[in-house]
BATI-663488 format. One record per atom (N, C-alpha, C): residue in one letter; atom name; x, y, z; residue number from 1. Coordinates in steps of 0.001 Angstrom, whole numbers. Layout:
BEGIN
r code:A, site:CA, X:X, Y:Y, Z:Z, pos:NUM
...
REM end
This chain:
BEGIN
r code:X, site:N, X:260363, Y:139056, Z:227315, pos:1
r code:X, site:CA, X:259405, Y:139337, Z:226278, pos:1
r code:X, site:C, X:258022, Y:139442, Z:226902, pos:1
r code:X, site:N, X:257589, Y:141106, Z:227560, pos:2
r code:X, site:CA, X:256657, Y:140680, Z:228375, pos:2
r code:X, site:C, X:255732, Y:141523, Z:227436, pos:2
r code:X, site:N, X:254111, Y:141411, Z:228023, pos:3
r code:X, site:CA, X:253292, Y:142517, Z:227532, pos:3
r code:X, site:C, X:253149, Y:143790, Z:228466, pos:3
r code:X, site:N, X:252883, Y:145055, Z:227836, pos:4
r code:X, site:CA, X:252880, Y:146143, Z:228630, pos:4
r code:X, site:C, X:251738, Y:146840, Z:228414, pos:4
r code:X, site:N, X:250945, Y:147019, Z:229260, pos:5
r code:X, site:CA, X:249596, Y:147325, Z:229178, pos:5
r code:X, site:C, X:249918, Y:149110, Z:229065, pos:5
r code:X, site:N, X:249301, Y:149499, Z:227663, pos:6
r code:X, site:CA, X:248961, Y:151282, Z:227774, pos:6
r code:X, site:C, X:248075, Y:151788, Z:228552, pos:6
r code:X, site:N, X:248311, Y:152286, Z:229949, pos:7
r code:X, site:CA, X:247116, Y:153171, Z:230871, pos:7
r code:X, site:C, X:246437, Y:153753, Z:230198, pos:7
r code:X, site:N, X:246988, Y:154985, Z:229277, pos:8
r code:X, site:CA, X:246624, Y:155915, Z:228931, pos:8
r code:X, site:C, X:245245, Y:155543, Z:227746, pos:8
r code:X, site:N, X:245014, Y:154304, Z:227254, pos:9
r code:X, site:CA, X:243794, Y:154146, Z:226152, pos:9
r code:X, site:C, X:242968, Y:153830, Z:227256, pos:9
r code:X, site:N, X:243003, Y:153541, Z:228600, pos:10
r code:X, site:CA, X:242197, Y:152396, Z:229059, pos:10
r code:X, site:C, X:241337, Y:153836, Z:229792, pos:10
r code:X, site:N, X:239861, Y:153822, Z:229595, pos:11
r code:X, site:CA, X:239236, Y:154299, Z:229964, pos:11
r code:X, site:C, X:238225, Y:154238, Z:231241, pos:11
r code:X, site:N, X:237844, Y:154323, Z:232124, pos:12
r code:X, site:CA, X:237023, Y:154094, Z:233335, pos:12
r code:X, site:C, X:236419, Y:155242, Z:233920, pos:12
r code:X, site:N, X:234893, Y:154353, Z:233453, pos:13
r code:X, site:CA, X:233829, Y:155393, Z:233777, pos:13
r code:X, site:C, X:233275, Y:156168, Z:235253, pos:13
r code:X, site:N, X:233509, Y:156946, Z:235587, pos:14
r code:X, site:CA, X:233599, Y:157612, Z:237224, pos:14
r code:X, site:C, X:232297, Y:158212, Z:237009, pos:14
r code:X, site:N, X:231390, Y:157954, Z:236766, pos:15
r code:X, site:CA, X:230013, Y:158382, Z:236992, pos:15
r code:X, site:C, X:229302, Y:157762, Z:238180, pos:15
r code:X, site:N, X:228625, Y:158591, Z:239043, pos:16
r code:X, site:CA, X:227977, Y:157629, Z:239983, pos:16
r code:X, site:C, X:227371, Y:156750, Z:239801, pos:16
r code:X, site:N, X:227987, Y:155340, Z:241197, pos:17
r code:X, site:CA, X:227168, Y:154207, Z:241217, pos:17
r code:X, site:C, X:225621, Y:154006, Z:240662, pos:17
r code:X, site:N, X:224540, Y:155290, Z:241239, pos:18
r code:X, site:CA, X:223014, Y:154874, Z:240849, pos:18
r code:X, site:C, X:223241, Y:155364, Z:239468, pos:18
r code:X, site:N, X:223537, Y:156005, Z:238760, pos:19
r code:X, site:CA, X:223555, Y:156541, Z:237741, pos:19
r code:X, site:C, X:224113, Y:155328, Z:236858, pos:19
r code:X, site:N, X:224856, Y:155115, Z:236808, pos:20
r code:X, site:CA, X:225571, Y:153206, Z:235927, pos:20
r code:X, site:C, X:224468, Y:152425, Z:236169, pos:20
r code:X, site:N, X:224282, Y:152225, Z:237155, pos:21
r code:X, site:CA, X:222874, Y:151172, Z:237836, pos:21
r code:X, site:C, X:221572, Y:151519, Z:237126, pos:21
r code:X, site:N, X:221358, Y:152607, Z:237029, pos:22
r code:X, site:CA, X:219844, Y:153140, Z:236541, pos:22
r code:X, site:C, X:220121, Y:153054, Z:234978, pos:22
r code:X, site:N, X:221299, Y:153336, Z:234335, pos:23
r code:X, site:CA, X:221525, Y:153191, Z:233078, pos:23
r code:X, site:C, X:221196, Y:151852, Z:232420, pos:23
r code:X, site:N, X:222099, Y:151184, Z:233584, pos:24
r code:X, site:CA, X:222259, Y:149768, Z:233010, pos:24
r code:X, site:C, X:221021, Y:149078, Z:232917, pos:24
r code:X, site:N, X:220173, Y:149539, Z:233767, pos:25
r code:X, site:CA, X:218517, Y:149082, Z:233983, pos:25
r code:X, site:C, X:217593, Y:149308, Z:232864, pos:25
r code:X, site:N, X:218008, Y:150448, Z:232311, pos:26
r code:X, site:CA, X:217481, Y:151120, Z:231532, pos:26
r code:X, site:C, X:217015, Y:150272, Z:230204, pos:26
r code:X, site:N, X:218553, Y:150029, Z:229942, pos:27
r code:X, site:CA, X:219220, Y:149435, Z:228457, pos:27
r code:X, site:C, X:218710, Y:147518, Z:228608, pos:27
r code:X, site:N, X:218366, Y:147533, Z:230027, pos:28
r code:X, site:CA, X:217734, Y:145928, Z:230167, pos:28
r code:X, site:C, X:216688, Y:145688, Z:229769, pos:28
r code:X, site:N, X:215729, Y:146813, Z:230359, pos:29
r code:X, site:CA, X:214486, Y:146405, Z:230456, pos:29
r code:X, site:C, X:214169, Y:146656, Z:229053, pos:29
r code:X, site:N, X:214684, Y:147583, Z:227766, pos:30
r code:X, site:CA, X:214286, Y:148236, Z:226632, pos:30
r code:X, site:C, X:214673, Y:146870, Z:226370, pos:30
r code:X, site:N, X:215654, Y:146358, Z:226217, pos:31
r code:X, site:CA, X:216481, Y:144805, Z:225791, pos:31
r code:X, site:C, X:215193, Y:143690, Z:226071, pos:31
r code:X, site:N, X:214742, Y:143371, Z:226803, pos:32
r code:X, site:CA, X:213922, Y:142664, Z:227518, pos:32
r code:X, site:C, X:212702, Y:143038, Z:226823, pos:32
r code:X, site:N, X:212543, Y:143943, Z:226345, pos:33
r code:X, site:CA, X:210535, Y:144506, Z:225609, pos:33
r code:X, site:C, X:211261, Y:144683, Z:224303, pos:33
r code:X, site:N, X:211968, Y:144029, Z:223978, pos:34
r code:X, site:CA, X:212133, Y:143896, Z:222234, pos:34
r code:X, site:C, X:212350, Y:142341, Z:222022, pos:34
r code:X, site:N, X:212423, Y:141577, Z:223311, pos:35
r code:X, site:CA, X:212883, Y:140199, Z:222490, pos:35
r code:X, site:C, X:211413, Y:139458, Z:223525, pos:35
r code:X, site:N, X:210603, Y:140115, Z:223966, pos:36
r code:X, site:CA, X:209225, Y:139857, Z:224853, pos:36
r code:X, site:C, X:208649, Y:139146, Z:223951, pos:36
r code:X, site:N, X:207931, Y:140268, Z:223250, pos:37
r code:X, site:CA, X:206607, Y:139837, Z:222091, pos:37
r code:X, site:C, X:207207, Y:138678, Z:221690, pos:37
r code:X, site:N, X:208049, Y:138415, Z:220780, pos:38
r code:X, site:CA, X:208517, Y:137314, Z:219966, pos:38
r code:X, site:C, X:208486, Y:135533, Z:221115, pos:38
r code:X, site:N, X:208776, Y:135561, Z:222389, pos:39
r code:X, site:CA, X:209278, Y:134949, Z:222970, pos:39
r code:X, site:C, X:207923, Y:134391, Z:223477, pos:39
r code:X, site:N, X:207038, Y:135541, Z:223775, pos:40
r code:X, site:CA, X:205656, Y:135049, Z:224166, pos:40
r code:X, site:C, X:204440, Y:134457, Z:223415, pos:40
r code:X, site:N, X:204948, Y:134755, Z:222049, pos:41
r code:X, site:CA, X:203872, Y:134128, Z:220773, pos:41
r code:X, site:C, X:204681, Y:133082, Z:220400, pos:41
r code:X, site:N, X:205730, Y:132759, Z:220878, pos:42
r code:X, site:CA, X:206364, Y:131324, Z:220556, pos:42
r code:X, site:C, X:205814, Y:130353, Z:221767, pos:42
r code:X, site:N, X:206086, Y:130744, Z:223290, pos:43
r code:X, site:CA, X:205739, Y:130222, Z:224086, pos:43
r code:X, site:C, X:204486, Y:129676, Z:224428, pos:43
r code:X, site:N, X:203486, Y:130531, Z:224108, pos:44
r code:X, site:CA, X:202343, Y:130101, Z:223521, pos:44
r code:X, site:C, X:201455, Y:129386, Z:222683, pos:44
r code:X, site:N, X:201994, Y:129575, Z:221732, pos:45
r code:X, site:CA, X:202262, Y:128517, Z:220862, pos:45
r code:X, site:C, X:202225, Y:127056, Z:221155, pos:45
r code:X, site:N, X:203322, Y:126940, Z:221414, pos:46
r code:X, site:CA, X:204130, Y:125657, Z:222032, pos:46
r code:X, site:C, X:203557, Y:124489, Z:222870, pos:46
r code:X, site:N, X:202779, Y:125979, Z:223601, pos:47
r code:X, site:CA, X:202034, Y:124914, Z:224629, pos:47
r code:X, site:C, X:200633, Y:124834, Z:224536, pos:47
r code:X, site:N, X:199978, Y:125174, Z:223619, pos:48
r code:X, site:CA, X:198619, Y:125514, Z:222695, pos:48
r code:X, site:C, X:198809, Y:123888, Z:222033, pos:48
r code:X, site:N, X:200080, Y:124138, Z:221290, pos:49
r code:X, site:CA, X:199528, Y:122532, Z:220514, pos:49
r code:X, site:C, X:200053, Y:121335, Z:221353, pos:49
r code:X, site:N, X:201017, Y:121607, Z:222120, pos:50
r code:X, site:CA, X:201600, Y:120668, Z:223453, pos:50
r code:X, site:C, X:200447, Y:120133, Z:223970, pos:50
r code:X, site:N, X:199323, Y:121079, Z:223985, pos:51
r code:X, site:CA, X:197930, Y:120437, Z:224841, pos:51
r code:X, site:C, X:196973, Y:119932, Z:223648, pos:51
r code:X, site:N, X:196810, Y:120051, Z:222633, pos:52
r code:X, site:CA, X:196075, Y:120324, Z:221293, pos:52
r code:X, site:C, X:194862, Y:120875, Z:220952, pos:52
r code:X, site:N, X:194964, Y:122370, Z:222072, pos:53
r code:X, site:CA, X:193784, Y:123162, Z:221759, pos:53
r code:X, site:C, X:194077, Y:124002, Z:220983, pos:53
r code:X, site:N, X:195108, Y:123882, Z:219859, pos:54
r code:X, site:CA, X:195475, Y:124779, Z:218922, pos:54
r code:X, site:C, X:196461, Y:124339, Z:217979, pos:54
r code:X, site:N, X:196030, Y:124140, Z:216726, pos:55
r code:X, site:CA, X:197457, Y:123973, Z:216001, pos:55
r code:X, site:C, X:198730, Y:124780, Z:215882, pos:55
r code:X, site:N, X:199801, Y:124701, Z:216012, pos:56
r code:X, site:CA, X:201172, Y:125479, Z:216158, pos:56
r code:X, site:C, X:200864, Y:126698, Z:215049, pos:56
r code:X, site:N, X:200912, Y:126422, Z:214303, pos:57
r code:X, site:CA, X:200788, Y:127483, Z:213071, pos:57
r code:X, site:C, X:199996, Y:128753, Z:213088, pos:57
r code:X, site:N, X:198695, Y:128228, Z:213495, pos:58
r code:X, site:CA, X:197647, Y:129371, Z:213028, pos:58
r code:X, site:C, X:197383, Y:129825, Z:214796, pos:58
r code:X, site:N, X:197976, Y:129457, Z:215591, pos:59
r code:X, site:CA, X:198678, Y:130116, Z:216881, pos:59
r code:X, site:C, X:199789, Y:131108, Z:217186, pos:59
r code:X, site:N, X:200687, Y:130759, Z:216087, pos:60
r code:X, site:CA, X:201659, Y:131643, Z:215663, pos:60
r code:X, site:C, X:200572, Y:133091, Z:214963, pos:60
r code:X, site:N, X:200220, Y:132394, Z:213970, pos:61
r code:X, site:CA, X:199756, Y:133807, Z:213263, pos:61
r code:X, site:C, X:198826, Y:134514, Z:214015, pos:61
r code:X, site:N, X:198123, Y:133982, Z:215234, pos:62
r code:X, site:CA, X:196894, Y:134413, Z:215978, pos:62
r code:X, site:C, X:197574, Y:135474, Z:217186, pos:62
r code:X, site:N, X:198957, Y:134834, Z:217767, pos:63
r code:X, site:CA, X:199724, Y:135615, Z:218495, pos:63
r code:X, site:C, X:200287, Y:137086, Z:217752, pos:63
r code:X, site:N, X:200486, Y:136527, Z:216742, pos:64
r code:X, site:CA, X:200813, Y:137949, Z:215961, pos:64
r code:X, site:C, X:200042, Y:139078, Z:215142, pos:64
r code:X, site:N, X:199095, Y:138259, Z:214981, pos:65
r code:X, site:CA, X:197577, Y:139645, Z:214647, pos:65
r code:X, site:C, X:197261, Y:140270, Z:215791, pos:65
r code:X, site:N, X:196907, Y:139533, Z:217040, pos:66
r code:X, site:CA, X:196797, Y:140211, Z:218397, pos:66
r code:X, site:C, X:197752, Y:141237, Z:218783, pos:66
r code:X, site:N, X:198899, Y:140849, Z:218450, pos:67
r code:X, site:CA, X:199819, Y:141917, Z:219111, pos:67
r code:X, site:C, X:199262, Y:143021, Z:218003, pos:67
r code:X, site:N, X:199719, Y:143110, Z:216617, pos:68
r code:X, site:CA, X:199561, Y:144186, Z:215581, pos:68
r code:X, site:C, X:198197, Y:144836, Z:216227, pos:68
r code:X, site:N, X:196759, Y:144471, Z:216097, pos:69
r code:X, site:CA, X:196103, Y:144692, Z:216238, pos:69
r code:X, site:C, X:195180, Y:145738, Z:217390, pos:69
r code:X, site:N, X:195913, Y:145074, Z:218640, pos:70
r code:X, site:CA, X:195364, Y:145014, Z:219669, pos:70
r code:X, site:C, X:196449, Y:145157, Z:220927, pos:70
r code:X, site:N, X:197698, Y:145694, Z:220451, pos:71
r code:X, site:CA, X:198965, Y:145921, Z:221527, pos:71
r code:X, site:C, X:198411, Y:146179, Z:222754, pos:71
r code:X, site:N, X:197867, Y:146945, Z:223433, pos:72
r code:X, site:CA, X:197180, Y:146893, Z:224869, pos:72
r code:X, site:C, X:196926, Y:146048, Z:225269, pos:72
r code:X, site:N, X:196036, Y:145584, Z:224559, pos:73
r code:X, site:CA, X:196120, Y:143771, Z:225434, pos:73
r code:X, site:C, X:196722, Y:142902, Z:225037, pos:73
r code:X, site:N, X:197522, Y:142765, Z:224175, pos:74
r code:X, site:CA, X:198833, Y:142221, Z:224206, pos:74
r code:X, site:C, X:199974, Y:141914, Z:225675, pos:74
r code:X, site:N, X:200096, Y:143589, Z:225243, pos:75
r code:X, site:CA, X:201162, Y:143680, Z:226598, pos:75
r code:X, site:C, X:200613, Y:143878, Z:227543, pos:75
r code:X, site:N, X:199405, Y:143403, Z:228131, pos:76
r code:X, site:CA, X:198486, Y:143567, Z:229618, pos:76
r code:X, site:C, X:198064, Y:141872, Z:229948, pos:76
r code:X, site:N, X:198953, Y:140952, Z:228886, pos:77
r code:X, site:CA, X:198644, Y:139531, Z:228827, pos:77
r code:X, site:C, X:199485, Y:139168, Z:230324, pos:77
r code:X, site:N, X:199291, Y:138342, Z:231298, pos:78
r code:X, site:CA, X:200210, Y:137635, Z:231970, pos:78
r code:X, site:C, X:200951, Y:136958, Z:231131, pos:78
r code:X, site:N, X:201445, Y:136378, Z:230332, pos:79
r code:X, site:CA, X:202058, Y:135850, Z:229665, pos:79
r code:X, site:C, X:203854, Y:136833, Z:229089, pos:79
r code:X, site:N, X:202769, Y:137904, Z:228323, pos:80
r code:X, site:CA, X:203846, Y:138504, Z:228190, pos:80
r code:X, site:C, X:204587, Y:139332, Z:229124, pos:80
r code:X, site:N, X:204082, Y:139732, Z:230167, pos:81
r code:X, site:CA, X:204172, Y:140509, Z:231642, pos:81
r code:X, site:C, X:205310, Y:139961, Z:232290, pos:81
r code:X, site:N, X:205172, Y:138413, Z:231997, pos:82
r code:X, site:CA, X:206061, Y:137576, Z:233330, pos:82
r code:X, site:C, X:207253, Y:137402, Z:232052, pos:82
r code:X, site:N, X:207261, Y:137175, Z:231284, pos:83
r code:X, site:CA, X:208654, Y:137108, Z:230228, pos:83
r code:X, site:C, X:209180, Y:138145, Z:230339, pos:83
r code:X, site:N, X:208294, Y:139500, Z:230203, pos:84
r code:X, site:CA, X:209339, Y:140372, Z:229880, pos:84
r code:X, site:C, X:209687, Y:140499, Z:231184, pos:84
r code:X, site:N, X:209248, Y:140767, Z:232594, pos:85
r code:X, site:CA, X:209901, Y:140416, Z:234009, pos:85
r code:X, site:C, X:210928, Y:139634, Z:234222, pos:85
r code:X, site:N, X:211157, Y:138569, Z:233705, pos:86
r code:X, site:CA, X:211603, Y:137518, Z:234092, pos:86
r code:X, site:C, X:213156, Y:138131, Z:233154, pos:86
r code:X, site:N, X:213543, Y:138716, Z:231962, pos:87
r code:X, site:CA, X:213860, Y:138486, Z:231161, pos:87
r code:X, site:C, X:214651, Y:140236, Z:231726, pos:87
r code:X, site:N, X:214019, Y:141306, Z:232121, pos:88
r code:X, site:CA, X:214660, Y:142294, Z:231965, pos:88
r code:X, site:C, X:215378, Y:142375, Z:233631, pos:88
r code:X, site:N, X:214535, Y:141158, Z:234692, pos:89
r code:X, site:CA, X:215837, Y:140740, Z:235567, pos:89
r code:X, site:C, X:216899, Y:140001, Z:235511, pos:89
r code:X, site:N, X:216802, Y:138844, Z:234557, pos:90
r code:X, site:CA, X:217729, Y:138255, Z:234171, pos:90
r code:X, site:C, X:219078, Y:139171, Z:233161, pos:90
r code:X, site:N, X:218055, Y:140635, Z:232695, pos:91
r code:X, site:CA, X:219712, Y:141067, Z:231927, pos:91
r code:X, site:C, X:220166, Y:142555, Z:232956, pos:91
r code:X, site:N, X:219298, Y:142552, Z:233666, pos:92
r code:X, site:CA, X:219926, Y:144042, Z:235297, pos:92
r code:X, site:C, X:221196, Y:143191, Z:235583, pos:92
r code:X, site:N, X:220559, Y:142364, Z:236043, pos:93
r code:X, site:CA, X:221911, Y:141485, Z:237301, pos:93
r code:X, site:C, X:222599, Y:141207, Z:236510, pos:93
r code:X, site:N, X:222847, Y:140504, Z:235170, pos:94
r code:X, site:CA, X:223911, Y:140560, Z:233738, pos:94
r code:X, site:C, X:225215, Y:141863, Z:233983, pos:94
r code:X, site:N, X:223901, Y:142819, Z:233823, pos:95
r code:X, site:CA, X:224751, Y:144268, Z:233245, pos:95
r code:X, site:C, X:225253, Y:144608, Z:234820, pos:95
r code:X, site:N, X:224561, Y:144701, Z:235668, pos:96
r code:X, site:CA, X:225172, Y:145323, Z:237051, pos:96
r code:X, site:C, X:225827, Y:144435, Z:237368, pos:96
r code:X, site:N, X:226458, Y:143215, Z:237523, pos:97
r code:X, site:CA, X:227868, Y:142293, Z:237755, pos:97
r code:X, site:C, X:228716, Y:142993, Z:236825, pos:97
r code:X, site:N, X:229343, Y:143227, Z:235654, pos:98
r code:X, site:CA, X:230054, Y:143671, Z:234745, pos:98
r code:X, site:C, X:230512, Y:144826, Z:235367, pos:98
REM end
C-alpha cells in the first residue's frame, strides 16, 4: 500500500539561475518596503517612551503624519533605511534557499 508520486503535475521551473535570483529579489525587497513603514513607526515609538522623551501614543500618530505628509523624508530616515535593509535581506536569503 504504497504512495505513487504523479511526474506529470509536478512542475519545475528551468528559467535561468540569475533570472529566479533577480526575481526572487525583486518580490523581497517590494515585501520588505510594505511591512518597513509600519515596523519603523512602531520601533520608534517604543523607544521614544522606553527613554520618556515621548509618550507612545502621540509618537505613533507623529510617525504616521510624517510618513503621509512628508514620505521623502520619511524614507531618507536611518531608521527606516536600516529596517527595510535588514528586512529585504533577511527575505533574499529566505526566497533564494527555497
Amino acid at each position: 500500500m504504497g504512495y505513487e508520486i504523479d511526474d506529470s503535475k509536478i512542475s519545475i521551473d528551468k528559467s535561468p539561475l540569475f533570472v529566479r535570483i533577480g526575481v526572487e529579489s525583486l518580490a523581497a525587497t517590494l515585501s520588505a518596503l510594505s511591512v518597513a513603514p509600519a515596523i519603523s513607526i512602531v520601533d520608534k515609538a517604543i523607544v521614544s517612551n522606553a527613554s520618556g522623551r515621548e509618550a507612545l501614543l502621540p509618537c505613533l500618530i507623529n510617525g504616521i503624519k510624517t510618513m503621509i505628509t512628508n514620505p521623502i523624508y520619511f524614507v531618507k530616515q536611518p531608521s527606516f533605511l536600516f529596517i527595510w535593509g535588514v528586512y529585504s535581506g533577511t527575505y533574499i536569503v529566505a526566497n533564494s534557499i527555497e
